[in-house]
C-alpha positions as CSV (number, residue, x, y, z in Angstrom):
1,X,-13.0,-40.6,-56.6
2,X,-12.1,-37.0,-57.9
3,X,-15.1,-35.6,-56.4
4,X,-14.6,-37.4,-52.7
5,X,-10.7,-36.2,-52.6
6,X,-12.3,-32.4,-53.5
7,X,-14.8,-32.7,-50.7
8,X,-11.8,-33.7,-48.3
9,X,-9.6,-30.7,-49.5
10,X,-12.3,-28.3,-48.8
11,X,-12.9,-29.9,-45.5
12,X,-9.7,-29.5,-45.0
13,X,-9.4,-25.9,-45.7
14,X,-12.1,-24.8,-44.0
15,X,-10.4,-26.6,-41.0
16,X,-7.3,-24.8,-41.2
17,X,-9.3,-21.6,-41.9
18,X,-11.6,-22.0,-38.6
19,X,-8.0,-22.9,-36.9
20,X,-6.4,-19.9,-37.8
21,X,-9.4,-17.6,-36.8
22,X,-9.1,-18.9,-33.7
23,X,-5.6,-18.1,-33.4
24,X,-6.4,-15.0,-34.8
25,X,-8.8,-14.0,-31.8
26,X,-6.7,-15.1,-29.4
27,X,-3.9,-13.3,-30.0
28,X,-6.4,-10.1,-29.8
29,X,-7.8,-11.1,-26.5
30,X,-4.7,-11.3,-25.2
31,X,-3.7,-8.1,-26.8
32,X,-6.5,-6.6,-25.1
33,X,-5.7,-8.1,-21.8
34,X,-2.0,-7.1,-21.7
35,X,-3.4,-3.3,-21.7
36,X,-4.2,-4.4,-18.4
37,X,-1.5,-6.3,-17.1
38,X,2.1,-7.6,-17.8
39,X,3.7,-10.6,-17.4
40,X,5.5,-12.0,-14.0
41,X,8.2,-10.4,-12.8
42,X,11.4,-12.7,-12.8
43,X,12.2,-13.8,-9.5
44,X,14.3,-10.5,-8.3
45,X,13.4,-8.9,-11.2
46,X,10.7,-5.5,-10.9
47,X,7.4,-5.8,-12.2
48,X,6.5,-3.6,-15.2
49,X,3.3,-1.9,-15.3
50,X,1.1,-1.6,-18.3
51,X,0.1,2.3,-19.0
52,X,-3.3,1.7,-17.5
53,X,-1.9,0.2,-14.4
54,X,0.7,3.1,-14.4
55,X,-2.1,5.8,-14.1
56,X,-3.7,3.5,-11.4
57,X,-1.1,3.2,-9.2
58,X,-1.1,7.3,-9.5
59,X,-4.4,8.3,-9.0
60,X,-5.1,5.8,-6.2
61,X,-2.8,7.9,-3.9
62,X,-2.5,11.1,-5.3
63,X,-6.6,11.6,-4.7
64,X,-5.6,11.0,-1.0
65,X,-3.0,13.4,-0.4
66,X,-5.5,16.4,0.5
67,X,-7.6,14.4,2.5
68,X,-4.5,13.2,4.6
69,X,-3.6,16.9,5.0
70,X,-7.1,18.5,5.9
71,X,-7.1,14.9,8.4
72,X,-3.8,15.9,10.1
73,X,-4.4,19.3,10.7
74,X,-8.4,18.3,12.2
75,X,-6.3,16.3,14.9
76,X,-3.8,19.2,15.7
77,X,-7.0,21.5,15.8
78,X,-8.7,18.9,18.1
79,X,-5.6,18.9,20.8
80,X,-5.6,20.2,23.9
81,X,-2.3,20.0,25.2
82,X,0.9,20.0,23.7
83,X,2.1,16.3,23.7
84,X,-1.1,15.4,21.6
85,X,0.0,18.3,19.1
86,X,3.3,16.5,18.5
87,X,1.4,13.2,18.1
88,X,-1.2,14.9,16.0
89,X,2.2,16.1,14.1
90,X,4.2,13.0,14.1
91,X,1.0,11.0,12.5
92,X,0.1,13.4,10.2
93,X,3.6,13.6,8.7
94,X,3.5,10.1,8.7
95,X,0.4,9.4,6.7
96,X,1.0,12.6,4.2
97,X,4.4,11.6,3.9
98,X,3.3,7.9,2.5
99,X,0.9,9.2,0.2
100,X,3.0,12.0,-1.4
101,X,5.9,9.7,-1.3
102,X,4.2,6.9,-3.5
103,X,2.5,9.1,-5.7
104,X,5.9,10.9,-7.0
105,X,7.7,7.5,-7.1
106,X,4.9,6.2,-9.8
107,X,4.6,9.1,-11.8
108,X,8.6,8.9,-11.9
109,X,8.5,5.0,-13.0
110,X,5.5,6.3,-15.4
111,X,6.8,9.1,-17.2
112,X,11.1,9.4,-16.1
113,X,11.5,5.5,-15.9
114,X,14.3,6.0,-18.3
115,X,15.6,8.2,-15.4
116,X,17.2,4.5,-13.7
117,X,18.8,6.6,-10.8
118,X,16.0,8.8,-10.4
119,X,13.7,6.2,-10.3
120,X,15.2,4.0,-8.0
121,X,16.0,6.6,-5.4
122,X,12.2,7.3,-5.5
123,X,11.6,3.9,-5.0
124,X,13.5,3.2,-1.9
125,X,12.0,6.2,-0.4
126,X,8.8,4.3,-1.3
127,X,9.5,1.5,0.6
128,X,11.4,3.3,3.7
129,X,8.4,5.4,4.2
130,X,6.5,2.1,5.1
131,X,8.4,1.8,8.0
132,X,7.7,5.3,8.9
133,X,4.4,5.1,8.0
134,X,3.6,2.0,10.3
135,X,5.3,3.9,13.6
136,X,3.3,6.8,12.8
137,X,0.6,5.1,13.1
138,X,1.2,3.8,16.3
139,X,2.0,6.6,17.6
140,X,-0.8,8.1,19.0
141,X,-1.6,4.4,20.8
142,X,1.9,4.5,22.1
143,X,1.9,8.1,23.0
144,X,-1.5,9.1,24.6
145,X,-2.5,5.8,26.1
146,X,-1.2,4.8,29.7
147,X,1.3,2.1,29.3
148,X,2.9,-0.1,31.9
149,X,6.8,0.0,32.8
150,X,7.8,-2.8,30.3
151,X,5.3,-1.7,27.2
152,X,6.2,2.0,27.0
153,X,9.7,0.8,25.9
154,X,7.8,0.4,22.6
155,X,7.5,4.1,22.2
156,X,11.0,4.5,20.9
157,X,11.5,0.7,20.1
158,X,9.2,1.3,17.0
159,X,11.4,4.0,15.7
160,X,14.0,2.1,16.5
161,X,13.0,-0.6,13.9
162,X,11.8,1.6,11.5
163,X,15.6,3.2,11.6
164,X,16.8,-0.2,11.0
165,X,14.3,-1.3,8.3
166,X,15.4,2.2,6.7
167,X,18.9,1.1,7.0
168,X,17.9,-2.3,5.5
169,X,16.2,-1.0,2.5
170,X,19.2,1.1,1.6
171,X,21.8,-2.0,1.8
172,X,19.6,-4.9,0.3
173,X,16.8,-3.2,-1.7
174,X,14.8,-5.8,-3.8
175,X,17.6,-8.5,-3.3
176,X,15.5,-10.5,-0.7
177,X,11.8,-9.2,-1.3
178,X,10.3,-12.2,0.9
179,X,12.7,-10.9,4.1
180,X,11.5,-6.8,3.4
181,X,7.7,-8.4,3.7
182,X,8.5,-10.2,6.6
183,X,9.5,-6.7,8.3
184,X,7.0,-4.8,7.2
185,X,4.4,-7.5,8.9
186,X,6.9,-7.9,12.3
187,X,7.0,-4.2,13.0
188,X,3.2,-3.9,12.6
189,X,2.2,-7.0,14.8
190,X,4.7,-6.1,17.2
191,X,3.4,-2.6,18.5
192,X,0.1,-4.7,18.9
193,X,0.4,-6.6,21.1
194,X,1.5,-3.6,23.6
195,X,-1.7,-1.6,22.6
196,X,-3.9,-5.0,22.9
197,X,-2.5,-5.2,26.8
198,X,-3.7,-1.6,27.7
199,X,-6.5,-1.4,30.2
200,X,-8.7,1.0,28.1
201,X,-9.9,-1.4,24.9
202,X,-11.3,1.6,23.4
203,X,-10.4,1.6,19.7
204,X,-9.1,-1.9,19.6
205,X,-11.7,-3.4,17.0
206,X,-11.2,-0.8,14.8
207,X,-7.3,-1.0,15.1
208,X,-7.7,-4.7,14.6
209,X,-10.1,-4.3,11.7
210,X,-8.0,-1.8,10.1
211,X,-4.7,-4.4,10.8
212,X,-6.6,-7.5,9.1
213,X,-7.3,-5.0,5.7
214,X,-4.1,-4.2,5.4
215,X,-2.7,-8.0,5.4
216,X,-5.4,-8.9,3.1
217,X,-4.3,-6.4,1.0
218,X,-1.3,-8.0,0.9
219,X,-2.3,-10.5,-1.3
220,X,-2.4,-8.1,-4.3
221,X,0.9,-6.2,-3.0
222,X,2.0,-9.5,-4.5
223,X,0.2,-10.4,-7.3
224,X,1.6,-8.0,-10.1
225,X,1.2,-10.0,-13.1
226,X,-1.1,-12.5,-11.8
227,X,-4.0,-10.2,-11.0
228,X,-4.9,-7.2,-13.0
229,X,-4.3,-3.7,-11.3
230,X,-3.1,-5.7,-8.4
231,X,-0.8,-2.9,-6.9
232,X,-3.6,-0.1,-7.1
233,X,-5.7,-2.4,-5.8
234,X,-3.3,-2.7,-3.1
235,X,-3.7,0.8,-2.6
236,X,-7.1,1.0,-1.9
237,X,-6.7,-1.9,1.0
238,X,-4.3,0.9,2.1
239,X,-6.3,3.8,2.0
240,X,-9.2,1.7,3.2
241,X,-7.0,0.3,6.5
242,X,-5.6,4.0,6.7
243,X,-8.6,5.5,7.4
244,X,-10.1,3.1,9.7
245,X,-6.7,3.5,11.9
246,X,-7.8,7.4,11.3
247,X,-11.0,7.1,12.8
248,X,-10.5,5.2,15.6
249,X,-8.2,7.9,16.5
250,X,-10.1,10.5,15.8
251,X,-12.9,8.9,18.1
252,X,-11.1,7.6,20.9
253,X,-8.0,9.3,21.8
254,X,-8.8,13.1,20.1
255,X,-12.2,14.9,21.1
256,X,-14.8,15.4,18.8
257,X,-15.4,17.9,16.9
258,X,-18.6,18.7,18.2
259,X,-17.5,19.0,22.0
260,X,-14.4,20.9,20.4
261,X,-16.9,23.5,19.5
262,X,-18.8,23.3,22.8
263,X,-15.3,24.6,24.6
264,X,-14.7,27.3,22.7
């Protein structure tokens, strides 16, 4: 009788023993994975980045900043008049402007995030130069493309709504996060379906393509704490879309490089 209640007790143990190893490694793989990623964000609350997703967010943009400048001065090289110089320009301040602009904001929520009022001026100039960003990117479309009498309104309609998402960002920023994605995608779409009704197509695919990369990439734009990385990640969809856009205009509405040379 003794000897079946000891058998039971070890039993038992070496239950509770395999139990708490268990536990025990669980609680270092998720150690390990929150090196990687946080939890959710309350509803209009701000996601926190872990250290590595920090550095991410950084690198992911601040790599492209000297592409984007050697880029913007290529297309001011390749102009030959002065209204595509001011496009060249107005793009190229454009897509610096949204790489230097996110790359200071996340090293300022990095390292100065007990800086609160540094960090969230920096952070709606992160989101305002979106709305920038997108009309500068239409702006060659818009600008060196024949339009009819009804489209070329959206020349200074763009700005026009980036002015007001601008204005939008400085009354209500993160309050209604659903409503600032919904502008972000309306002022994008919108410009495109003026540049789909032009009668040279030339571009169009790649303007599409680089349109469908960007919405995909916003999937991870909102999946802090869900996916791991998830906004750098976004940041490549962007840099990815960006340079698509950048080609096609390179190709189609700036000359070559090589018949640059040719007229020299």
């Amino acid at each position: 009788m003794y000897e079946k209640e000891e058998r039971e007790r070890k039993r038992k143990e070496e239950k509770e023993e395999e139990e708490e190893k268990e536990e025990k490694k669980e609680v270092a793989e998720d150690s390990d994975f929150e090196d990687f990623m946080n939890h959710r964000a309350p509803a209009n609350g701000r996601y926190k980045p872990t250290c590595y997703e920090h550095a991410a967010n950084c690198y992911t943009h601040a790599f492209l900043i000297v592409p984007a400048i050697v880029g913007s001065a290529l297309l001011h090289r390749l102009s030959d008049d002065c209204w595509e110089k001011i496009t060249a320009w107005i793009y190229g301040m454009g897509l610096c402007a949204l790489f230097i602009v996110s790359t200071v904001f996340h090293i300022v929520s990095w390292k100065k995030s007990h800086l609160r009022t540094v960090e969230h001026c920096f952070h709606m100039c992160d989101r305002m130069v979106i709305y920038f960003f997108i009309a500068a990117s239409y702006a060659p479309w818009l600008n060196l493309r024949e339009l009819g009498p009804l489209a070329s309104h959206m020349r200074w309609f763009i700005w026009l709504m980036a002015a007001g998402g601008t204005i939008y960002v400085f009354l209500y920023h993160e309050k209604y996060k659903v409503v600032e994605l919904f502008f972000y995608l309306t002022m994008g779409f919108s410009p495109a379906l003026v540049v789909t009704s032009m009668n040279n197509t030339d571009g169009l695919h790649e303007l599409a393509c680089g349109g469908l990369i960007y919405c995909l990439g916003v999937v991870f734009f909102k999946s802090d704490g869900i996916i791991p990385f998830a906004h750098a990640i976004w940041h490549l969809f962007v840099a990815t879309a960006a340079a698509v856009h950048y080609y096609a205009i390179w190709k189609y509405l700036y000359r070559s490089p090589t018949e640059f040379m040719r007229h020299l």
